[in-house]
MARTORMI-253508 format. One record per residue: z, y, x of N, C-alpha, C in turn. Coordinates in steps of 0.02 Angstrom, whole numbers, padded with zeros to 5 digits, always signed. Last residue first. Layout:
N
ZYXZYXZYX
...
// end
This chain:
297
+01068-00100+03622+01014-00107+03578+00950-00128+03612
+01194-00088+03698+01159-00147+03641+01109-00147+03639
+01213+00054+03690+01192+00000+03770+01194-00064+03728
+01234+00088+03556+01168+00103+03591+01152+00062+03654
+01346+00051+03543+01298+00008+03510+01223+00036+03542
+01431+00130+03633+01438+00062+03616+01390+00012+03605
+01407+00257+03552+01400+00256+03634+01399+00179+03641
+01462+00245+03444+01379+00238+03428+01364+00220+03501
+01580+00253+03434+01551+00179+03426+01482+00169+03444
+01572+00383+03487+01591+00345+03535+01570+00262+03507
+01540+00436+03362+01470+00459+03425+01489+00410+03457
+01659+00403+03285+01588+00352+03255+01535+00374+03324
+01723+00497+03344+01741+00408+03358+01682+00387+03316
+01663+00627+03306+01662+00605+03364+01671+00538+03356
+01700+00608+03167+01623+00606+03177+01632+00593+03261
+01823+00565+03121+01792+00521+03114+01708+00543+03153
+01872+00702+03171+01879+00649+03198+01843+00591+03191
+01769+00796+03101+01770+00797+03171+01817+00734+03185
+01716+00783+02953+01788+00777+02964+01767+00745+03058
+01657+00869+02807+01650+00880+02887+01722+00840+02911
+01534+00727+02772+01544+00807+02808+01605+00831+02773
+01535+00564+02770+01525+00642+02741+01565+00684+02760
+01411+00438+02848+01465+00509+02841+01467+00560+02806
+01340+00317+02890+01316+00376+02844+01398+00401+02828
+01266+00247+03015+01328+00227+02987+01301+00315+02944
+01115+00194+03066+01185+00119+03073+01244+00170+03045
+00967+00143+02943+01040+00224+03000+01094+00158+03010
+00903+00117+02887+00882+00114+02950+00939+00147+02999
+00864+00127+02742+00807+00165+02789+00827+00158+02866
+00974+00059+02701+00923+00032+02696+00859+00064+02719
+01070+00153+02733+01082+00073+02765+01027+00058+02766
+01072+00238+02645+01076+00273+02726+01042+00194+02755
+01118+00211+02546+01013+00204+02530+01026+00220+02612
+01251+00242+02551+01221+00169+02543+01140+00140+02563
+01254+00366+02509+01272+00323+02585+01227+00281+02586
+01182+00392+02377+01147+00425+02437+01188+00379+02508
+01294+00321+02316+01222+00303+02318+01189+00325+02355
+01400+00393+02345+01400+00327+02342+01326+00290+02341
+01410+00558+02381+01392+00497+02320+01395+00441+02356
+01451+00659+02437+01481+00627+02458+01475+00559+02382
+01337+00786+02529+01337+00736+02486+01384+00662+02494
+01313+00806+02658+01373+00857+02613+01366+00815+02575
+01318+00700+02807+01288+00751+02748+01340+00767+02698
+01232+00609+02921+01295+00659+02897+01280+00703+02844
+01186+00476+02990+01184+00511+02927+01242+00554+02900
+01155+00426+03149+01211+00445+03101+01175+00478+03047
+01064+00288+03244+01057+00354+03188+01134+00362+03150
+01040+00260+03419+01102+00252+03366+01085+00300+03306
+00855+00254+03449+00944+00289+03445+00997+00268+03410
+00733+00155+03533+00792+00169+03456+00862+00187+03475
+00595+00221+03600+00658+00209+03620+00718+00230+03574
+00452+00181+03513+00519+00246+03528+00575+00188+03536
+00340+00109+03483+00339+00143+03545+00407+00205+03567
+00375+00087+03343+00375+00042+03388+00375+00052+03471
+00434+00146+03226+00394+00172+03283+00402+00121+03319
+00531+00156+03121+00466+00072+03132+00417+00143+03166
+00631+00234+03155+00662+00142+03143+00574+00090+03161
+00602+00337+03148+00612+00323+03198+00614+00237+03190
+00566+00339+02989+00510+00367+03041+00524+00324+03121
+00699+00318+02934+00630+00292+02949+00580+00275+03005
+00752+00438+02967+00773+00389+02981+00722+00318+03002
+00665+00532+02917+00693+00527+02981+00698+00457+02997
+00680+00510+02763+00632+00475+02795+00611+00478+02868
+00814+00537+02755+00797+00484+02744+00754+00451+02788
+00822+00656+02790+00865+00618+02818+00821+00534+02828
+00653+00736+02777+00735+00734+02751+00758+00653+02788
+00529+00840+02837+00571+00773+02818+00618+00773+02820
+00552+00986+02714+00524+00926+02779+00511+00862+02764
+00710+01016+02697+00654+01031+02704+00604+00990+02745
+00834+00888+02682+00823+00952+02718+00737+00957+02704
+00979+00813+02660+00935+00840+02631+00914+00911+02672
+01049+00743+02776+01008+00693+02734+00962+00749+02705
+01064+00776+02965+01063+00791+02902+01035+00749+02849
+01092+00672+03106+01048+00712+03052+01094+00700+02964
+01113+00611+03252+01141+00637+03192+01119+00673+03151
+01083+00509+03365+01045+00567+03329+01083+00546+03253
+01078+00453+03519+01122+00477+03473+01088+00516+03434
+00993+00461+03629+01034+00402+03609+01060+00384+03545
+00817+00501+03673+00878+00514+03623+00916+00451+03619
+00747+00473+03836+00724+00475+03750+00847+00494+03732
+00666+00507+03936+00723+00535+03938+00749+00546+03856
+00537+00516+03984+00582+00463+04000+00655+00470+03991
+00443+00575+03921+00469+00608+03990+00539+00568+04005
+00421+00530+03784+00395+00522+03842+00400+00526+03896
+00546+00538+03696+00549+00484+03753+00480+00474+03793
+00540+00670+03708+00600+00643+03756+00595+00568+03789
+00416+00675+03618+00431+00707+03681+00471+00695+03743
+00491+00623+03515+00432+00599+03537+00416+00639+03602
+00597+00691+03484+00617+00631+03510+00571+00612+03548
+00539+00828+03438+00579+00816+03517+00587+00748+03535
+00472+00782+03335+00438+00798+03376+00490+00791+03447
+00582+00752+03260+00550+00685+03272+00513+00703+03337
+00630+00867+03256+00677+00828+03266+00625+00754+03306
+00537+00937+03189+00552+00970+03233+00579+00895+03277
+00556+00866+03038+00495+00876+03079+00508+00880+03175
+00680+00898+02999+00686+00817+03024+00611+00826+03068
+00783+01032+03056+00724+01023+03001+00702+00951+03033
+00848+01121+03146+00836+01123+03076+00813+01080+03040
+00919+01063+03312+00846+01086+03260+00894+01095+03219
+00992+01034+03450+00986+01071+03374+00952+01073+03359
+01051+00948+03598+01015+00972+03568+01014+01007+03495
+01194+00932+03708+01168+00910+03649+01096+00967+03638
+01324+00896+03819+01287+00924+03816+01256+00890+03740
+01487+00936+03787+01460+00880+03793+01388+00896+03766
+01640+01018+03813+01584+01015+03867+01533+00982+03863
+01719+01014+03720+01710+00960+03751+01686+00977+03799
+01668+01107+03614+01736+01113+03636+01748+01070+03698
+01540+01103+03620+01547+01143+03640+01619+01125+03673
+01546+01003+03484+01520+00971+03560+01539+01019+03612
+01595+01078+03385+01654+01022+03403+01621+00986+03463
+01496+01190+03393+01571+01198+03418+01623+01146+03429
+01393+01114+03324+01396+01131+03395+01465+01154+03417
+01439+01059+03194+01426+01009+03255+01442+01051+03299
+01470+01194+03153+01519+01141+03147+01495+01083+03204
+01334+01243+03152+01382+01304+03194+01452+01233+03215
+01264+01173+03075+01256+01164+03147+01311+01175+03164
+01322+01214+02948+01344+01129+02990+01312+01139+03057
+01274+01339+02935+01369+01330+02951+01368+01266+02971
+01167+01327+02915+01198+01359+02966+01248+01349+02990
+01081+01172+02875+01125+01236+02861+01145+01262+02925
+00987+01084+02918+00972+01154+02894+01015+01175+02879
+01014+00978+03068+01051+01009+02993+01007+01056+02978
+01027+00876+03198+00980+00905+03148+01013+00907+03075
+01060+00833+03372+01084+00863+03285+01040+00902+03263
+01065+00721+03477+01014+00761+03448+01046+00762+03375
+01094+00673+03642+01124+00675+03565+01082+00737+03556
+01104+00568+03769+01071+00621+03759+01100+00615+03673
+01269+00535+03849+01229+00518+03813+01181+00588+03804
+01364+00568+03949+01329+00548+03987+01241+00508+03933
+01485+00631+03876+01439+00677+03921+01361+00636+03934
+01518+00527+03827+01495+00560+03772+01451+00605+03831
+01604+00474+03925+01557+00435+03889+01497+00471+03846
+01687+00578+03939+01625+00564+04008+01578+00517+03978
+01764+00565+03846+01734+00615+03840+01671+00606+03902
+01816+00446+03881+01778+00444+03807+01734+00504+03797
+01896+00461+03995+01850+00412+03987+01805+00441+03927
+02000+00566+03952+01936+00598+03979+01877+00538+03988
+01986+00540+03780+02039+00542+03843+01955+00556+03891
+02017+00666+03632+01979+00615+03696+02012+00610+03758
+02076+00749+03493+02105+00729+03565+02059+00662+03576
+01989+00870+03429+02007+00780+03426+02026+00783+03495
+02054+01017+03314+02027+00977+03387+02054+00909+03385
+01987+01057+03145+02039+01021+03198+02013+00990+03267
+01889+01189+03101+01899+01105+03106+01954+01110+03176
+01859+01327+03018+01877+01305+03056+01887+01241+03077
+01771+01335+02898+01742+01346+02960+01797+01338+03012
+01872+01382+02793+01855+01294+02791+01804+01300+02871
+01916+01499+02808+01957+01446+02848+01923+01408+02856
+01806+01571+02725+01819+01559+02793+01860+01530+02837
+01780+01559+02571+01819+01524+02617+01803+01519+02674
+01670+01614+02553+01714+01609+02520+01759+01610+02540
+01582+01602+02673+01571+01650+02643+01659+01662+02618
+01584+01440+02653+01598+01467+02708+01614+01547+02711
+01510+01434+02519+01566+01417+02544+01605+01440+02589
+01376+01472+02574+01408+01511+02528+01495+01481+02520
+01347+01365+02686+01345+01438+02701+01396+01472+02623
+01352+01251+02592+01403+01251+02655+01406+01328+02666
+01253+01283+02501+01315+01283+02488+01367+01302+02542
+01112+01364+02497+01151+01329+02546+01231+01322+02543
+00991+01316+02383+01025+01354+02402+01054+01328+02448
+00821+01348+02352+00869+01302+02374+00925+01325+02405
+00705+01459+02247+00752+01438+02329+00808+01381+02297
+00561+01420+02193+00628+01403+02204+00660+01409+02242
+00420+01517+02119+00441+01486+02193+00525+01482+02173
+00301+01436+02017+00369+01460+02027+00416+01464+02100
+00199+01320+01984+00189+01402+01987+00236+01443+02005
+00275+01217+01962+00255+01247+01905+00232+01326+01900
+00379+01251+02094+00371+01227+02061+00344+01229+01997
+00373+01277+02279+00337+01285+02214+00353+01246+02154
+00525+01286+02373+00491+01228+02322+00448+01274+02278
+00621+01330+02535+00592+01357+02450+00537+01296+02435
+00791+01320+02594+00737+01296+02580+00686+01332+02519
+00932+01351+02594+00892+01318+02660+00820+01305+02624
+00983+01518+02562+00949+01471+02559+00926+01431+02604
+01063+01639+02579+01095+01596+02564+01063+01510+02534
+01047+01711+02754+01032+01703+02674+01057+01634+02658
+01107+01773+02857+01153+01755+02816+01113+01756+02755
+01016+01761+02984+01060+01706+02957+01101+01721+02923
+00840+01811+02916+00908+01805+02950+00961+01754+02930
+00705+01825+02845+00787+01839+02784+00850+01821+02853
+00614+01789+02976+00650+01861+02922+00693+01865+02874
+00621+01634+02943+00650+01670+02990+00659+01751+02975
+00586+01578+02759+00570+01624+02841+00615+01662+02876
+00651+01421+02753+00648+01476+02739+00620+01520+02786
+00543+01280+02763+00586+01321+02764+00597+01376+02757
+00465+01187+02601+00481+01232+02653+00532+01258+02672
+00439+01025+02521+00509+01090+02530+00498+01109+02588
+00374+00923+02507+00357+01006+02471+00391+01051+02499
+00454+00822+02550+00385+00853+02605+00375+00903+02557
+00545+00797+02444+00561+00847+02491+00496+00846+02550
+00474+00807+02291+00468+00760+02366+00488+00824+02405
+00580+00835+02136+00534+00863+02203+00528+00791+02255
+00605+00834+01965+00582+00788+02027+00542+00839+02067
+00708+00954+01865+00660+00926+01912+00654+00862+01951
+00802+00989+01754+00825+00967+01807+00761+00963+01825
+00821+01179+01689+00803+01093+01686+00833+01073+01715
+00929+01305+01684+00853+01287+01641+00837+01193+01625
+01056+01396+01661+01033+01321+01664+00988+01315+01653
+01100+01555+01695+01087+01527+01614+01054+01455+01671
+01216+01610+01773+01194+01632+01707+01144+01581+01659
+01373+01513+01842+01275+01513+01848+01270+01533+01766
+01498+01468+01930+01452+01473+01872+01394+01539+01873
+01523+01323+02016+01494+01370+02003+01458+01391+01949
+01657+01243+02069+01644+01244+02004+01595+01339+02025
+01708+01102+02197+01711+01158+02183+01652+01179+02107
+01757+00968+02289+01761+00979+02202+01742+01058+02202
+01745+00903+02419+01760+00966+02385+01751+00977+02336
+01676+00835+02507+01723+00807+02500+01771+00868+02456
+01544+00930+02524+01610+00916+02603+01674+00902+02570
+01539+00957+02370+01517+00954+02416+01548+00948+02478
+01531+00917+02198+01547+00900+02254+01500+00876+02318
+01518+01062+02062+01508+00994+02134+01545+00957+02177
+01496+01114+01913+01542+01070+01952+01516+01023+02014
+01431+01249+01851+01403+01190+01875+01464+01149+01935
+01463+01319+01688+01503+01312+01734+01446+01245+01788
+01357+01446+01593+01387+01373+01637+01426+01360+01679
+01361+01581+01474+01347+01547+01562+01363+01480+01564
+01398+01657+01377+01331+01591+01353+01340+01555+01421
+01496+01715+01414+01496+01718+01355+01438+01641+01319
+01430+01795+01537+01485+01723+01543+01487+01703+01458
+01373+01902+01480+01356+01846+01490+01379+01777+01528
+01482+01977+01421+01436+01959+01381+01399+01884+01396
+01541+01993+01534+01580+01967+01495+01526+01928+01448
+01424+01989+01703+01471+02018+01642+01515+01977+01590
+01425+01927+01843+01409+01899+01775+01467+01943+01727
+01423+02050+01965+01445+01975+01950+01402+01978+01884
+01256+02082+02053+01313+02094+02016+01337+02022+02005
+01239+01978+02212+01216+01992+02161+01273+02019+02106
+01292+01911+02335+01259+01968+02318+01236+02006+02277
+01343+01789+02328+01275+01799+02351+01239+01848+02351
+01444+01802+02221+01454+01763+02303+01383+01772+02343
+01381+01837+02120+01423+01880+02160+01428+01864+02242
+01328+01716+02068+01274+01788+02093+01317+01815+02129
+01425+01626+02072+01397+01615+02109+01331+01658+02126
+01581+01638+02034+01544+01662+02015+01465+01677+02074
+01667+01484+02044+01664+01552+02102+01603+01578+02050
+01827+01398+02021+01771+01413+01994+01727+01491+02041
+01918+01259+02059+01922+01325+02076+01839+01354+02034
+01997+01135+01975+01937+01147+02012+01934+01231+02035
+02131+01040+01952+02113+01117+01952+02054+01109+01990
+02116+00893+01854+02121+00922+01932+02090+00990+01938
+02058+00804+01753+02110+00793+01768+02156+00847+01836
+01929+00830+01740+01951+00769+01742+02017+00773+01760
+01975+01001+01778+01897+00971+01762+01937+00893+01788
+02022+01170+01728+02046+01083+01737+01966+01043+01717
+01971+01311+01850+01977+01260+01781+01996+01177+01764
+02034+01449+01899+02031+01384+01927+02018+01352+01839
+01946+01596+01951+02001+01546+01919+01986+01483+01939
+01837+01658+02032+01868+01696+01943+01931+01654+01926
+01804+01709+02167+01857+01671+02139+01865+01672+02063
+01791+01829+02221+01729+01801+02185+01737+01721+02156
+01900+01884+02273+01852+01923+02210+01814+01881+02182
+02005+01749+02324+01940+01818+02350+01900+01817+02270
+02191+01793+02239+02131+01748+02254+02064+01773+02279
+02293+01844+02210+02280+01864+02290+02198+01775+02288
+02316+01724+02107+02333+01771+02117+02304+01778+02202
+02194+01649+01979+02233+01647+02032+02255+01701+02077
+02188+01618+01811+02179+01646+01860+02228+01622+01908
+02106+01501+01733+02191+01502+01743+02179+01553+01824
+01986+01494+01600+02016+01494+01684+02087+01501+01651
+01928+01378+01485+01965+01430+01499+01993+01418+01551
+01747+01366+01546+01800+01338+01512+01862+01377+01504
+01574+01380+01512+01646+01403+01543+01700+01387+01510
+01493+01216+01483+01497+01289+01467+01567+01316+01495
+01441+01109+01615+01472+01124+01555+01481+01192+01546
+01384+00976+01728+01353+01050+01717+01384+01048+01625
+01447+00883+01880+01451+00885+01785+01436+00959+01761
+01436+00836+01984+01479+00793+01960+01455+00814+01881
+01306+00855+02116+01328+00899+02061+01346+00843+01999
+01214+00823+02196+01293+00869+02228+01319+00865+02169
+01110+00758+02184+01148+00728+02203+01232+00746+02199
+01031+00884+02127+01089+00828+02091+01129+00782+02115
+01010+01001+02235+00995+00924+02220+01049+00890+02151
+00982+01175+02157+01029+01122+02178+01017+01052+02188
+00891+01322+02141+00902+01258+02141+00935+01230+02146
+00845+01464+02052+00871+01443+02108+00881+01360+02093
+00717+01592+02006+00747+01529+02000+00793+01493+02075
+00737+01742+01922+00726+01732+01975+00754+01638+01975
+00738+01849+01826+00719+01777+01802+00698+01720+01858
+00921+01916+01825+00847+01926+01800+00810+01853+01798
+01027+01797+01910+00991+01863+01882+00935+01863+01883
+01031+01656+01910+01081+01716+01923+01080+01781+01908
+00961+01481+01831+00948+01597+01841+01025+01623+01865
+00922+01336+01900+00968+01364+01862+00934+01454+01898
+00875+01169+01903+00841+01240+01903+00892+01275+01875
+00903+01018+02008+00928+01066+01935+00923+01145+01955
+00833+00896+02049+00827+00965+02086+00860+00998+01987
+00790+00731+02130+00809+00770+02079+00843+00839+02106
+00692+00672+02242+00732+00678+02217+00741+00738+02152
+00598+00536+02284+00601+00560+02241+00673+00595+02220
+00570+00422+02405+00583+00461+02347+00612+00492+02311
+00487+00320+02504+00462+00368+02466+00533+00379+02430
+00479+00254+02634+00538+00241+02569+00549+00328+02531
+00346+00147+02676+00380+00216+02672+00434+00234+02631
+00363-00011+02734+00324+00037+02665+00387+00078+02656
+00420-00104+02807+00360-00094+02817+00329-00022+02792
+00561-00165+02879+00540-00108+02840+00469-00089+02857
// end
């Protein structure tokens, strides 16, 4: 791998209120259609409107100004709204959104992070100029999480204590912009005892490696996010793969995006295995293969 693996992703502009713009990658997003007829659900959270049949399979639908703070969407204007269907952490879920504008091309090096003053419960990882326009990017996992507060819980993996001393004895470096996927890594390392690092953002990330492995004490394990402000998964991946002077980590690719095409492109920038979020068994036993392949390398 010689030449930067530039590109290019796609970004669907959608309004919640007034004329304010919000974003989504396309990657997430199975099928954007007009509201369909719900099938309410009982003792369902407020911001739940129903469930709709989408291919074959109740999708749940969330009114996605409400879930964020914003009045809901009146009658009138559900009346013209959208339904936007995703899939995210292996999750079919259905948001509807007042009015759809485009789709976009961004280079995620455009994409800033958010400022530390909106705190941790805004509902964006990121903002994009676009056309004069500032975009937030939204954060599903967080608004999800919101929704559904069970899904923040994950199942404990039984390790035998070999596997867990294995894991103690690696350096591991997680990098997510969402809140809720750190909070998910760090509590399934926490539970363990198994020391680790956090960023946000693939910048930050590269900088610690480059640091770690000067002071002789480089990264084994590095699990990153694919879409993030910055540098994104991708070109992480990269980055580390044709440094020639860095001591090479096992790379995981974890991400909410559960396409087939985003894994796959994981392979060809350089990652040895690409995951979709969130399933703590498979993610520890892939750290322990990774424990494996790293005294390889």
């Amino acid at each position: 791998m010689s030449k930067h693996p530039k590109q290019l992703q796609k970004l669907l502009l959608f309004q919640l209120a007034g004329r304010r713009l919000f974003g989504l990658g396309t990657l997430k997003i199975r099928e954007i259609m007009p509201l369909p007829r719900l099938t309410r659900l009982p003792s369902s959270q407020s911001t739940v409107i129903g469930t709709a049949t989408f291919r074959g399979a109740a999708v749940p639908v969330i009114d996605m100004a409400a879930a964020i703070g914003y009045p809901p969407l009146t009658a009138e204007e559900r009346a013209i709204a959208s339904v936007i269907v995703t899939d995210v952490n292996r999750k079919e879920i259905g948001f509807l959104v007042r009015k759809v504008q485009r789709i976009v091309e961004i280079d995620w090096q455009d994409v800033s992070p958010p400022p530390k003053a909106l705190g941790r419960n805004a509902f964006i990882t990121g903002l994009v100029n676009i056309d004069d326009e500032l975009v937030q990017l939204l954060d599903l996992e967080l608004l999800l999480a919101k929704v559904y507060p069970e899904s923040l819980s994950s199942q404990d993996v039984q390790l035998n204590d070999m596997e867990i001393e294995t894991l103690r004895g690696l350096s591991i470096l997680l990098v997510d912009d969402s809140i809720v996927a750190r909070k998910q890594l760090s509590d399934l390392l926490d539970r363990k005892n198994i020391g680790y690092q956090v960023t946000h953002d693939g910048n930050d990330a590269l900088a610690r490696m480059l640091s770690a492995n000067a002071d002789g004490h480089p990264v084994d394990i590095l699990v990153s996010d694919i879409e993030m402000p910055g540098l994104d998964g991708y070109e992480l991946a990269f980055e580390v793969r044709n440094n020639p002077n860095l001591h090479q980590p096992w790379i995981i690719l974890h991400s909410s995006l559960s396409s087939e095409m985003s894994l796959s492109y994981a392979e060809q920038v350089g990652a040895d295995r690409a995951l979709t979020k969130f399933d703590a068994h498979e993610l520890l036993h892939t750290m322990l293969t990774a424990a494996v392949g790293r005294k390889s390398k």
